[in-house]
ROTI-913025 format. One line per field, with one value per residue (C-alpha): residue number from 1; x, y, z. Coordinates in pm, 1 decimal, always signed. Example, Ala and Ser with C-alpha at 12.3 -4.5 7.8 and 13.67 -1.06 7.14 Angstrom:
2
pos = c(1 / 2)
xx = c(+1230.0 / +1367.0)
yy = c(-450.0 / -106.0)
zz = c(+780.0 / +714.0)
This chain:
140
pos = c(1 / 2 / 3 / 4 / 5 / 6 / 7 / 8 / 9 / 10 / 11 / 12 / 13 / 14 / 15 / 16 / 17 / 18 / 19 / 20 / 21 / 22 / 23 / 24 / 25 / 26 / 27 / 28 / 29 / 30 / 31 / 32 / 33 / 34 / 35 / 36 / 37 / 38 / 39 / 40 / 41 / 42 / 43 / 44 / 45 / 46 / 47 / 48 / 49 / 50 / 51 / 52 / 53 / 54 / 55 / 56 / 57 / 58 / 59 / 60 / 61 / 62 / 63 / 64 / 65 / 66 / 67 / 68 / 69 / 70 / 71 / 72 / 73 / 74 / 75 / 76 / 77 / 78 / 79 / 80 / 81 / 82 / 83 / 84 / 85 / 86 / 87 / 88 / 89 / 90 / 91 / 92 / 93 / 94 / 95 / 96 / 97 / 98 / 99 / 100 / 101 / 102 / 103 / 104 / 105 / 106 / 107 / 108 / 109 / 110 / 111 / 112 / 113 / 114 / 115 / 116 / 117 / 118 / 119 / 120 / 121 / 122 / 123 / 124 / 125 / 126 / 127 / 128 / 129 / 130 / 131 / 132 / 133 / 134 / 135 / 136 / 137 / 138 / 139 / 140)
xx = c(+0.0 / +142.1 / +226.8 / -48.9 / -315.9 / -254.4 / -252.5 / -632.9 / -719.5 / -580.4 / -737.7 / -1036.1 / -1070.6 / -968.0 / -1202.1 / -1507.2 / -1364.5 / -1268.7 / -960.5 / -707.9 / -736.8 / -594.3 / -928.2 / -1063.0 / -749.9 / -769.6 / -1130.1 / -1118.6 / -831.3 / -1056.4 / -1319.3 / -1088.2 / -917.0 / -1258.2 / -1384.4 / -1751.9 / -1937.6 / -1827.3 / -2046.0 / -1943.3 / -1809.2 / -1609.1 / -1398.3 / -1333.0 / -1251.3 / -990.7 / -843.3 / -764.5 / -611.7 / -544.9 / -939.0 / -1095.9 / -1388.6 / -1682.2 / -1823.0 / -1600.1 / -1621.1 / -1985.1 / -1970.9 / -1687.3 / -1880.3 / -2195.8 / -1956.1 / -1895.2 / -2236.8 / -2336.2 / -2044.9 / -2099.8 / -1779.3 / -1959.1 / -2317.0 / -2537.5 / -2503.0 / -2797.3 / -2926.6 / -2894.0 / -2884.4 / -3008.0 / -2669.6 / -2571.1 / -2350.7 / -2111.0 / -1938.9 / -1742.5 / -2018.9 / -1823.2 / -1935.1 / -2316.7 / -2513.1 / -2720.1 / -3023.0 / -2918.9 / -2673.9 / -2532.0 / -2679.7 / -2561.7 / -2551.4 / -2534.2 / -2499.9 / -2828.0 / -2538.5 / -2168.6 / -2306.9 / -2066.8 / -2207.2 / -2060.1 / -2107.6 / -2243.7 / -2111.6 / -2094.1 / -2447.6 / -2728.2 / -3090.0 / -3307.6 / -3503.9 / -3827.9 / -4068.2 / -4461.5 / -4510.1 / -4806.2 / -4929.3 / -4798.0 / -4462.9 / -4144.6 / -3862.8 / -3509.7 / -3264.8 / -3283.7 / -3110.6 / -3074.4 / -3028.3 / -3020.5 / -3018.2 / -2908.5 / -2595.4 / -2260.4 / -2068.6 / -1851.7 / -2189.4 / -2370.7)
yy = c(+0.0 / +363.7 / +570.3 / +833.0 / +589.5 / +450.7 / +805.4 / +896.4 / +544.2 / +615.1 / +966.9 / +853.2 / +545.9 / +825.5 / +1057.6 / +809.6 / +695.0 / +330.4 / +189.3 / +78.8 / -297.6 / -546.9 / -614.4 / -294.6 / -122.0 / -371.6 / -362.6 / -7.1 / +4.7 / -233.9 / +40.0 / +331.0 / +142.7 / +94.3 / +270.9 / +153.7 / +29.0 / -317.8 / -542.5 / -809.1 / -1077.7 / -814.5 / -684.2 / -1041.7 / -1142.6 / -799.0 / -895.8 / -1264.0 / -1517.2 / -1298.6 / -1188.8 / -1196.5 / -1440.4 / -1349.6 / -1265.1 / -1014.4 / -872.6 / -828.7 / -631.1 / -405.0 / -306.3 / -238.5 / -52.1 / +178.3 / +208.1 / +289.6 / +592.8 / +713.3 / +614.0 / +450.2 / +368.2 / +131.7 / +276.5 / +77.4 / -349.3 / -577.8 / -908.0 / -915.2 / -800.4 / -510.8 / -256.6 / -40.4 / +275.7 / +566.8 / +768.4 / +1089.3 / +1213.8 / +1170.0 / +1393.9 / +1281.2 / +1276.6 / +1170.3 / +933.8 / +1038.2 / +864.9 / +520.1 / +386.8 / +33.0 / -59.1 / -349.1 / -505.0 / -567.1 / -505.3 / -229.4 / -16.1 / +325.2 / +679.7 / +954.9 / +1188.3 / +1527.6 / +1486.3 / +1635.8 / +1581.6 / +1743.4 / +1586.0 / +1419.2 / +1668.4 / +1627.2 / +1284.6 / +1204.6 / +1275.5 / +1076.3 / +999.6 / +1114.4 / +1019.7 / +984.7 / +922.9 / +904.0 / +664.0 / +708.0 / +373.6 / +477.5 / +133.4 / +112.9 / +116.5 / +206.9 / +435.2 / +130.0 / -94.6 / +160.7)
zz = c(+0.0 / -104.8 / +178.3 / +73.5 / +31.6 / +410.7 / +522.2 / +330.2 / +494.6 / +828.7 / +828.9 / +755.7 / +1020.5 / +1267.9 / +1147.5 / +1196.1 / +1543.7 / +1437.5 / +1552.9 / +1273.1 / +1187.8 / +891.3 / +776.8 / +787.0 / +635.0 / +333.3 / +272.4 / +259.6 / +34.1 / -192.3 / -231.0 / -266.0 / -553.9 / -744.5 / -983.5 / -930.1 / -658.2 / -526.9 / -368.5 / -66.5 / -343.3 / -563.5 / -220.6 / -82.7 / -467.7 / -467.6 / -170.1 / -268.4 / -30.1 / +252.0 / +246.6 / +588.6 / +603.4 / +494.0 / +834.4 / +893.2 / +533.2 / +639.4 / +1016.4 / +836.4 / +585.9 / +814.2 / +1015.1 / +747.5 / +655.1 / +991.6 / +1067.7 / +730.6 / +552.7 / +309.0 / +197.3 / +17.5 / -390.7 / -482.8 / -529.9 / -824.3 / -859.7 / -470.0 / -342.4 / -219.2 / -420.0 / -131.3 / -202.1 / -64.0 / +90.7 / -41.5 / -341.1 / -177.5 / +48.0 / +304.1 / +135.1 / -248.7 / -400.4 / -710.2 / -981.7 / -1119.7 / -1466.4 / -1552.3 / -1910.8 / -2027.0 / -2240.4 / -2091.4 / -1713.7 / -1591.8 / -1362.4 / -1406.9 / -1137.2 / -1260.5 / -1011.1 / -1241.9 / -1356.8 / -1064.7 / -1058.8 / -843.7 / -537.0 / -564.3 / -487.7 / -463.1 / -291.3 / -212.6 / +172.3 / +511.1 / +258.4 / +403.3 / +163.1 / +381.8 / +58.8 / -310.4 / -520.4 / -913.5 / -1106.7 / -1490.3 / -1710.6 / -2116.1 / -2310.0 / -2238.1 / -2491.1 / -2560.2 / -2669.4 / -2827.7)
């Protein structure tokens, strides 16, 4: 690991109040390495061998989830796509673009679209997720 990628990583586990561990130092690498959002099978396949078990690939990432460091991007395929939480507000993911042909998911995070507005009474809408679907520039 490059000396400035274990200092954003440090700096960031300190920043959320988490102590410094293997597991959670590697896993975090993972997603700061990808260009996309990874799901629980894509980290543990990026970290090979040494890869905790999956158990502990699993509380880590809930940890993050739950101080903020990262968040849910969005479901396919019922699992769970995780990201870095910072190019997101609290209350809207930047949108997500998976191409219907070769699969790869790709973040939108230049293009903005405004909040839902207008929901119908007794709704109360806590985050909005953008999942835009069709083809890629390479498949079209």
């Amino acid at each position: 690991m490059k000396a400035t990628a274990k200092n954003r990583i440090d700096h960031i586990l300190k920043a959320a109040g988490l102590r410094r561990t293997g597991p959670r130092m590697a896993i975090l690498e993972a997603l700061l390495n990808a260009r996309k959002p990874l799901t629980h099978a894509h980290i543990a396949k990026k970290l090979g061998p040494a890869a905790p078990d999956k158990v502990t690939i699993y509380r880590t990432l809930e940890t993050f989830v739950h101080t903020g460091i990262i968040h849910r991007a969005f479901l396919r395929k019922r699992a769970w796509h995780f990201e870095l939480a910072h190019n997101c507000t609290d209350t809207q993911c930047h949108p997500h673009f998976t191409c219907n042909d070769c699969g790869t998911t790709h973040c939108l995070t230049r293009m903005t679209l405004p909040l839902a507005s207008g929901q119908p009474r007794g709704f109360i809408i806590h985050r909005q997720r953008i999942q835009l679907d069709g083809l890629c520039p390479e498949c079209s």
